[in-house]
Each structure stands twice: as C-alpha cells, then as structure tokens.
C-alpha positions as CSV (number, residue, x, y, z in Angstrom):
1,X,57.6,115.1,14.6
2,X,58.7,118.3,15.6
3,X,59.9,119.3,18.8
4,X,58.4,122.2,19.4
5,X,54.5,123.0,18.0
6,X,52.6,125.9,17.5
7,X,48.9,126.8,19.5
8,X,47.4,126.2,16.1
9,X,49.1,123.0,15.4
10,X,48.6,121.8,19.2
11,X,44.9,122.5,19.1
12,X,44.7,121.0,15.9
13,X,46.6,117.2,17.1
14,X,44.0,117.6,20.5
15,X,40.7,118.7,19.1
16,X,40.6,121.6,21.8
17,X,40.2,125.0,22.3
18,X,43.1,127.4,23.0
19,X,42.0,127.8,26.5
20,X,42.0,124.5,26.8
21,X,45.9,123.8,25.6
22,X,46.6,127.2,28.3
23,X,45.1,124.9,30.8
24,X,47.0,122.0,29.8
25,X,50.5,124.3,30.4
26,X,49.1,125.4,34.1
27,X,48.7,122.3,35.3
28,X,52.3,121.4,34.1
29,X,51.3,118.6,31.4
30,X,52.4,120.8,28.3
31,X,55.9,122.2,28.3
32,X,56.0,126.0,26.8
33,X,59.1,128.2,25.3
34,X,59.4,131.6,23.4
35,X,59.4,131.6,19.9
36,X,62.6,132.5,18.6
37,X,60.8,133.8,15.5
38,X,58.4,135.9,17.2
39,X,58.8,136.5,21.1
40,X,55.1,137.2,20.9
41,X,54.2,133.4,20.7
42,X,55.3,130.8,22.6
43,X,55.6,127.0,21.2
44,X,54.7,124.0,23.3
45,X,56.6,120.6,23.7
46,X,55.5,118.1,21.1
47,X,55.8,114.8,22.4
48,X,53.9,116.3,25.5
49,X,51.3,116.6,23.2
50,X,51.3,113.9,21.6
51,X,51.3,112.0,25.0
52,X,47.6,113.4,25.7
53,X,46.7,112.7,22.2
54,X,47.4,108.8,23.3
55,X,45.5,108.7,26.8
56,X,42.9,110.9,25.2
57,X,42.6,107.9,22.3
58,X,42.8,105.0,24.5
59,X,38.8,105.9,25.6
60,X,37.0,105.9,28.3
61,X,36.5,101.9,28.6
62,X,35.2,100.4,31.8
63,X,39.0,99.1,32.4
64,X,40.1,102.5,31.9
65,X,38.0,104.2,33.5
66,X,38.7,101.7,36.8
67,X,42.2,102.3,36.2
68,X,41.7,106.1,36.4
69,X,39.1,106.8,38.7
70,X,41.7,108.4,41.3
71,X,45.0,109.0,39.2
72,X,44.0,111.0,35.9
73,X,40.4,111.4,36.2
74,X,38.4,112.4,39.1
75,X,36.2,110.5,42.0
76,X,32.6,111.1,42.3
77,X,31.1,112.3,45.4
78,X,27.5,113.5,45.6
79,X,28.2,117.1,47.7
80,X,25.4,119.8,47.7
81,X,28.0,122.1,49.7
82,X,29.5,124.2,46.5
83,X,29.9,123.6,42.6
84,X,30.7,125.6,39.0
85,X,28.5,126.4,36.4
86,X,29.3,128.4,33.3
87,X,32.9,129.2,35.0
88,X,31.8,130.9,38.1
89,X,31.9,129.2,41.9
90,X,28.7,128.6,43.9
91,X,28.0,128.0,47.4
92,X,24.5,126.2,47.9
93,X,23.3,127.6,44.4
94,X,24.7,131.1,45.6
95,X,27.6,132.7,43.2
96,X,30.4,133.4,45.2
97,X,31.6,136.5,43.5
98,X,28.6,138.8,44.5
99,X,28.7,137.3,47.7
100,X,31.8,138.3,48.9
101,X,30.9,141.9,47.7
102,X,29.3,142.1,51.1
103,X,29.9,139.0,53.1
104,X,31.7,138.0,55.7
105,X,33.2,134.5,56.6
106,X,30.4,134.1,59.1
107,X,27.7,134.4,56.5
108,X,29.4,131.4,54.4
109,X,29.5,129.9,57.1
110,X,26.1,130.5,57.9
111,X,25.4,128.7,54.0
112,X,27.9,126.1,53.7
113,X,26.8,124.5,57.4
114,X,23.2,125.6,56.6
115,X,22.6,127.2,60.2
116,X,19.9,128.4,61.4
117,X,21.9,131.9,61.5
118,X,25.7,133.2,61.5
119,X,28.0,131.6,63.4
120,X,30.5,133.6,65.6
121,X,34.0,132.0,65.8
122,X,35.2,132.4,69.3
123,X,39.0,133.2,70.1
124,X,41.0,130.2,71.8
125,X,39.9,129.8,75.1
126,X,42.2,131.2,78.3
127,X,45.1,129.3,78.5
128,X,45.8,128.2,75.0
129,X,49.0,127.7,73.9
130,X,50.9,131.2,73.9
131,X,53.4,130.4,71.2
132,X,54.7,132.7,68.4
133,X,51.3,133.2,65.9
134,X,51.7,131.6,62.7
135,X,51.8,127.9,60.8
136,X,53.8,125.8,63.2
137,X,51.3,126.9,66.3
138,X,48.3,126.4,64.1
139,X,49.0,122.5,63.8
140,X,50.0,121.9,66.9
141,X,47.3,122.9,68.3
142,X,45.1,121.2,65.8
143,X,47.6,117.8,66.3
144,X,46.8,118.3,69.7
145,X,42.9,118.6,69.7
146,X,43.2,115.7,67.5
147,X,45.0,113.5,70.2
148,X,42.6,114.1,72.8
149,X,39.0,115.2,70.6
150,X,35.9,113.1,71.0
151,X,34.2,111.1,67.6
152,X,31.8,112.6,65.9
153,X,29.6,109.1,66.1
154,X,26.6,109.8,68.6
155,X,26.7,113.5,68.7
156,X,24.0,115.9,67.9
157,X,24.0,118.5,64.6
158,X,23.9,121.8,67.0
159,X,27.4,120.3,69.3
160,X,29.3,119.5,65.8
161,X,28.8,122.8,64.5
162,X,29.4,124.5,68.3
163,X,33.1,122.6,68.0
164,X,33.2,123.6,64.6
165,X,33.0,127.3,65.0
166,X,35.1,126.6,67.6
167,X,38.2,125.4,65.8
168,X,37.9,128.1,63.1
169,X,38.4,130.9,65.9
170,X,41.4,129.0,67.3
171,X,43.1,128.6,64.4
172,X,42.4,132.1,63.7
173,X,44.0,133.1,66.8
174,X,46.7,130.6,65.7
175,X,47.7,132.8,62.8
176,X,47.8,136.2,64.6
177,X,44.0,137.1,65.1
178,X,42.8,139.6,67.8
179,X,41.2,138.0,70.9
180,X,38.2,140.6,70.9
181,X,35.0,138.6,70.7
182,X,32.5,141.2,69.5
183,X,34.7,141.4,66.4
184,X,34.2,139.9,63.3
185,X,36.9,137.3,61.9
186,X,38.0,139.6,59.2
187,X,38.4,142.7,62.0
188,X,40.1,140.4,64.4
189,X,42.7,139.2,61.4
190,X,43.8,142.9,60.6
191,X,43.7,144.3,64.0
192,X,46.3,140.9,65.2
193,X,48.0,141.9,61.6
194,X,48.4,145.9,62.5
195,X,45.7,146.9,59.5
196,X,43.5,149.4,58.7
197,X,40.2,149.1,58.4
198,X,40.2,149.4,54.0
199,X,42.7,146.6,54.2
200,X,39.8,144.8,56.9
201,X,37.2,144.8,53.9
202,X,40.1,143.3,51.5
203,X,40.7,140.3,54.1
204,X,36.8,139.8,54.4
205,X,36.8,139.5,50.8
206,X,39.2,137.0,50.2
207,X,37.9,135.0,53.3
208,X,34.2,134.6,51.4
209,X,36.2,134.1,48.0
210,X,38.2,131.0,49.5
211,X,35.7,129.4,51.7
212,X,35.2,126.4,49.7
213,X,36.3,125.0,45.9
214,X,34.0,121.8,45.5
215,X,36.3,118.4,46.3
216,X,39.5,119.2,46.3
217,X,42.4,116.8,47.9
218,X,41.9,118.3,51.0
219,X,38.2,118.2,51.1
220,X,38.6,114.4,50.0
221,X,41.0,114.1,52.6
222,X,38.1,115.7,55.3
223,X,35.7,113.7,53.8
224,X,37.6,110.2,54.5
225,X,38.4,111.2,57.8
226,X,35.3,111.8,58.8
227,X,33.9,108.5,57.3
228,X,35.8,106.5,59.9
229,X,33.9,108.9,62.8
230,X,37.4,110.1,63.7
231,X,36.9,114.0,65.6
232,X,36.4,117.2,63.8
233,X,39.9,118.3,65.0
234,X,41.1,115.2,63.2
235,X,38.9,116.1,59.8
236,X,40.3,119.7,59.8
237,X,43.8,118.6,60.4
238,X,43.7,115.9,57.8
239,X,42.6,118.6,55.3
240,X,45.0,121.4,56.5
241,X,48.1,119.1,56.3
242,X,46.9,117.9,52.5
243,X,45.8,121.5,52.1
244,X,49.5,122.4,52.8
245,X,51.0,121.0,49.9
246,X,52.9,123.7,47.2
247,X,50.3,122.3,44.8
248,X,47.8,123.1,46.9
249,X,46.5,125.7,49.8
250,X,50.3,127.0,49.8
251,X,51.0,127.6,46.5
252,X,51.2,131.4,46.9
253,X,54.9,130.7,48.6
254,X,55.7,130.0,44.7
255,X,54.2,132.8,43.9
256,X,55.9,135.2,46.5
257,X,59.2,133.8,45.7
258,X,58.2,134.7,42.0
259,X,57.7,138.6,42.9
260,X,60.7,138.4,45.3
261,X,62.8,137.5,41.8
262,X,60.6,139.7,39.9
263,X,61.5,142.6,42.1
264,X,65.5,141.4,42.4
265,X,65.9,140.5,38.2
266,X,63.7,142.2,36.9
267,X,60.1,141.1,35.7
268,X,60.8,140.4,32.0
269,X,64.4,138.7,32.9
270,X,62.3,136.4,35.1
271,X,59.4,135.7,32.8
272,X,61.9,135.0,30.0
273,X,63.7,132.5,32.2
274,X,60.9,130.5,33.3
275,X,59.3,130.1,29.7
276,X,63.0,129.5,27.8
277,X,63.1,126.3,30.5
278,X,59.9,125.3,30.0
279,X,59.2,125.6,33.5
280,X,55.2,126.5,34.3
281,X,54.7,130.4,35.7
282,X,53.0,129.1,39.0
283,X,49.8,131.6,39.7
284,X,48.4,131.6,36.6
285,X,45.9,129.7,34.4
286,X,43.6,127.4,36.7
287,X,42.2,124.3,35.3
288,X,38.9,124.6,36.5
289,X,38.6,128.1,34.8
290,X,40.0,128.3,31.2
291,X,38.8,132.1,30.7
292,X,39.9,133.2,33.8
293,X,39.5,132.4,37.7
294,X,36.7,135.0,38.5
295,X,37.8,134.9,42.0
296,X,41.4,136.5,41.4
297,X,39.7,139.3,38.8
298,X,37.4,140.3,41.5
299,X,40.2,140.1,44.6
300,X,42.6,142.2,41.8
301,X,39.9,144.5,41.1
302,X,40.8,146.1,44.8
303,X,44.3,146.3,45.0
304,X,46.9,148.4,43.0
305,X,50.2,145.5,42.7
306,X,53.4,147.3,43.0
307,X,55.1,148.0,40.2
308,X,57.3,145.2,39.6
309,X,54.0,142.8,40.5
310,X,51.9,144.7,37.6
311,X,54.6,144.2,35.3
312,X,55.5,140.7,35.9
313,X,51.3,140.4,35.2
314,X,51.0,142.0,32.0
315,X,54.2,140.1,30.6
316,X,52.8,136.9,31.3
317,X,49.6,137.3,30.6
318,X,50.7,138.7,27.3
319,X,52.8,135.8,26.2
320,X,51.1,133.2,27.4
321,X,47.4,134.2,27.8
322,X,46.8,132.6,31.0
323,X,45.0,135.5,33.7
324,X,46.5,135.1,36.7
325,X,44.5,132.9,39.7
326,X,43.8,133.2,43.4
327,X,47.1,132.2,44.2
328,X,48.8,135.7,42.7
329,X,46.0,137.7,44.4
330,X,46.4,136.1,47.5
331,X,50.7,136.9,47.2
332,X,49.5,140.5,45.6
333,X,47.4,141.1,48.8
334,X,50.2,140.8,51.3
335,X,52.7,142.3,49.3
336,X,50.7,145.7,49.0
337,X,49.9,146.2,52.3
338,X,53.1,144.4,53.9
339,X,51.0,141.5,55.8
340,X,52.6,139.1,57.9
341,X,55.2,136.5,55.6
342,X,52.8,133.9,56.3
343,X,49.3,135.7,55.6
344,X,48.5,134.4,52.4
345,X,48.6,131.5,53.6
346,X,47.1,132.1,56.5
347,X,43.7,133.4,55.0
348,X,43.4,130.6,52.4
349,X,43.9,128.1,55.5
350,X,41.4,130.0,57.8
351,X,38.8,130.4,54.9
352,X,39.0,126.8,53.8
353,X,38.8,125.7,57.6
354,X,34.8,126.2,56.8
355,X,34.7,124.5,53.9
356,X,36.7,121.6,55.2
357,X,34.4,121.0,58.2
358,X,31.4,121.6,56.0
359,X,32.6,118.5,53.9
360,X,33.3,116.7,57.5
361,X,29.7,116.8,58.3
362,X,28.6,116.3,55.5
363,X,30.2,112.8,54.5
364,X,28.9,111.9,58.3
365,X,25.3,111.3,57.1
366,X,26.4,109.2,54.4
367,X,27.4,106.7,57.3
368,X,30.2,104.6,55.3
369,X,33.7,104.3,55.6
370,X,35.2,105.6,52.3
371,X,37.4,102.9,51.3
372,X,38.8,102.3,47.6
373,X,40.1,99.2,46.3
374,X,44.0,98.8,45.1
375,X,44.8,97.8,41.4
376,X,47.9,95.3,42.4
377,X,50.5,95.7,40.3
378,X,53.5,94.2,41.5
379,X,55.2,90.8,41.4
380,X,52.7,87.5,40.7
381,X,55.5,84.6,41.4
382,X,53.3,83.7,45.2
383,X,50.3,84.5,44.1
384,X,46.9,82.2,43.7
385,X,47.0,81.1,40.2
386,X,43.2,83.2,40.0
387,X,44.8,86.2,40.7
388,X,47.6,85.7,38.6
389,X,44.8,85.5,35.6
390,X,42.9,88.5,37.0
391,X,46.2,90.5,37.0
392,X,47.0,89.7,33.6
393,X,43.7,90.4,32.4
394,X,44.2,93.9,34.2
C-alpha cells in the first residue's frame, strides 16, 4: 500500500463521507500532509487508515463492545440536561444558538437546573481569599470548599441549587469578576476585565454557547463524584480539574499559541509546517459536528479576527476543509479585544461550571454509585485457575 492516500481513495477504503475522514484528522487518528502535486489537496497517512478499516471490521460483538465501552466507543448515560440533533446543540429541547442571541448565563441556568426562575450568582462572600484573580485562585478555593463542604446525601433540591449558584459567582470572582451584585455575570466579567459594554454582549454570548456539551469527560467526571454523595464543591472541582486538560476545556492555550506563531512566522509558513508534519491544526474540525460547530460560526459571526488570525482561518480552512470550532473563537475573542491571558479559559470554565453542577444533581436522583468493572489484563501465573480460563477466553 501506499503511504500516502487521497480523500477519494480514503473515503473509498472507509465507506464514509468526506466530513467524516475531516473528523477523523481533528481528532488526531488520521495523519494529513500537502500534496506535493497540488498544494490544493492534502493526502492522509495510509496505514492510519487502514488501522480504522481493521477496528471498524472487527464489529460490534458483545466482547467488543465490552472491551470498548469506555476506551473507543462511548458510555451510556440517560441525561435529559442537553443533546444534538441534526448538528445543532440543545439544552432541554431548546437550540442553543438562538438562545444565546438573547440569553444570559442565568437563563441557562434557569433551563439546565430547571428552576422555578433565574438564578443570581452571588460574588464570594467578605473575606474570601484576596489572591491575584485567575486559574490558580479558582482551584484553591474550590480544593478548599471541597475539604470542608457538606454531602449532598439528605439535603433538599432548593439548598443544592442555593450552593450551586453560589460556587459559580465565586469562581467567577476567582477569574477577575466585579463584586457588584445587581450586575449580571456577563457585566461583572467585563467590568473585572476593563470592557465595554459591546464586548459585555460578546462574553454573554459565549457564556450561553458553552454552558453545557452533553457528557463529556468532565461531566462524567461530575457525574461519578456525585454518585458517591461527595459535596457539590467536590463535583465541580472533579470536573474543572478533568475540564483542564489541553484536550479538553483548555484547548484554546493551543490555539493562542497557534496565533502567537501565526503572528511571529507568518500564517501560511505556520499552516505549511503543521500539515508537512502531519501534526493536527488544533481548533478546527470537531467530531461531534462534521459540517461545522454552529457554536463557533455564530460566536465568529461578531467579531472581526485580526489580520494575521483571518488569514491563518482561510488557509486552513482552504486546505483542509475543517471550519474552525469554539476553541478558535474562544482565542479570537480575547485576542480582539485584548482580554486577560487567561480569559478564554476563564469563560469556558465559568460557563461549564453550570453544566457541570447540572450533571451533579442530576446523577443524585439516580442514587447509585457509578462503578465500572476492570478487564484484567496482566500476568495469570497466581491466579485461580477460573480466572485464568476467563482471561483467556477475554
């Protein structure tokens, strides 16, 4: 085989769509380079390929499908909190797009806890921790809450969502947010940031665009947190420190060291260099949306990128037809209108705070620890000769 395929020749070995094989190179699993023929194209890593082909043709038996239910495919979990249909993002059967036209984060709020109204989110209390704003305050004040915060076992609806609303304004306040109560979040965020009230809208925006994504790692995270009746501190800093991750809630630091080299090299010097080493653009393509994360068109929709940012867009999008996602509006954001270093971040984690604790309180009326089973796999020398059969039968 070849080394190198074309799109038609990799759709053709996987029985899939073009989006499908752009996904595929988002998420990493599909190696992409220029082709020297035609710098128009790009050709992707055969034996990459051909890899999928061979997990996609060893089926979907009941021993395969045990053996994947948490590494290569995805765990079940019954959630009425948020879902996708037809490539656009609900909240309770609400799309999220037209939402955030006019929402605020306290009117997701209000839908993903399903309260009786809005909640407020009220500034950390007098005599909270008065270090520097930013990441390193925001978990230790979460680890702290977490070492001293009651179980959620026993407690009534109404006090879990009280504490609730409560740890969204602190961390909030954590990340730089005014202390004014009669504020909105989104007000408080750009009067602690130093922002006008256009750029205000813009952060309200992004906040109802990022409240919640279905179950991600860190809602799963939440989610088995809360099934041991551990504290809602605990649940929103088991999420928040999964939610972390590059791969994950930070993944706009990629991207903002992208535009820094974009703005240094040059944006087709650094598009060139990424695709002739095969390395993934991060920021663009999203598995979940293979025509485009309508999240990130509607965010982009608003803001003018500087120049270097537009053109690093348009070259990647034209050679490798993935539409950037909510990680390069998020970094596009903040580097238009000069927010703080950490802000990108900052507003996914503040905006996912809801959803996180949503999924918390949720998985408490299921009233089961979540709990999976381990497929053993190493040595069988000391073991019971029964499990020695059951491994090799595995």
């Amino acid at each position: 085989m070849a080394s190198w395929l074309t799109l038609d020749e990799a759709k053709r070995m996987l029985g899939v769509r073009a989006q499908t094989v752009y996904a595929y190179v988002s998420r990493g699993r599909i190696g992409v380079s220029p082709d020297p023929a035609d710098s128009r194209r790009s050709l992707y890593r055969a034996d990459d390929v051909a890899n999928l082909v061979r997990r996609k043709a060893s089926g979907r038996t009941r021993e395969t499908l045990a053996a994947t239910t948490l590494f290569g495919s995805e765990p079940s979990i019954p959630t009425s909190i948020s879902t996708f249909s037809g490539g656009r993002l609900y909240y309770r059967g609400v799309e999220v797009v037209p939402l955030a036209a006019t929402a605020s984060l306290e009117d997701a709020a209000h839908l993903l806890w399903a309260t009786p109204h809005p909640p407020r989110f009220p500034p950390s209390p007098d005599g909270a921790a008065a270090a520097p704003s930013g990441r390193v305050r925001a978990f230790t004040e979460l680890a702290a809450l977490t070492a001293t915060g009651h179980s959620t076992r026993g407690r009534v609806t109404r006090v879990l969502l009280d504490e609730s609303a409560g740890l969204v304004g602190r961390l909030a306040c954590a990340f730089g947010a005014s202390g004014e109560p009669a504020l909105l979040l989104h007000e408080r965020l750009a009067r602690g940031w130093g922002q006008s009230r256009a750029v205000a809208t813009l952060i309200r925006k992004t906040l109802v665009l990022l409240a919640d994504h279905e179950i991600t790692s860190s809602a799963f995270s939440s989610r088995i947190t809360a099934s041991t009746g551990a504290s809602l501190p605990a649940c929103l800093l088991a999420g928040l420190t999964t939610f972390s991750g590059p791969l994950h809630g930070d993944a706009s630091g990629r991207v903002r060291t992208l535009f820094v080299e974009a703005e240094r090299d040059g944006a087709e010097a650094v598009v060139d260099r990424y695709l002739s080493s095969a390395i993934p653009i991060p920021g663009f393509g999203h598995p979940i949306y293979p025509d485009g994360d309508p999240r990130a068109a509607a965010l982009m929709a608003d803001i003018k990128p500087p120049a270097h940012i537009a053109r690093l867009i348009e070259r990647v999008v034209a050679l490798t037809g993935l539409p950037p996602n909510m990680d390069v509006a998020l970094a596009t954001l903040a580097a238009r209108h000069r927010l703080p270093g950490d802000a990108a971040f900052a507003m996914f984690a503040i905006a996912r705070s809801v959803g996180l604790l949503a999924h918390s309180m949720e998985q408490l009326s299921v009233d089961s620890v979540i709990r999976p089973r381990g497929r053993y796999t190493g040595p069988t020398d000391g073991l019971e000769p029964v499990v020695r059969r059951q491994r090799r039968k595995a």
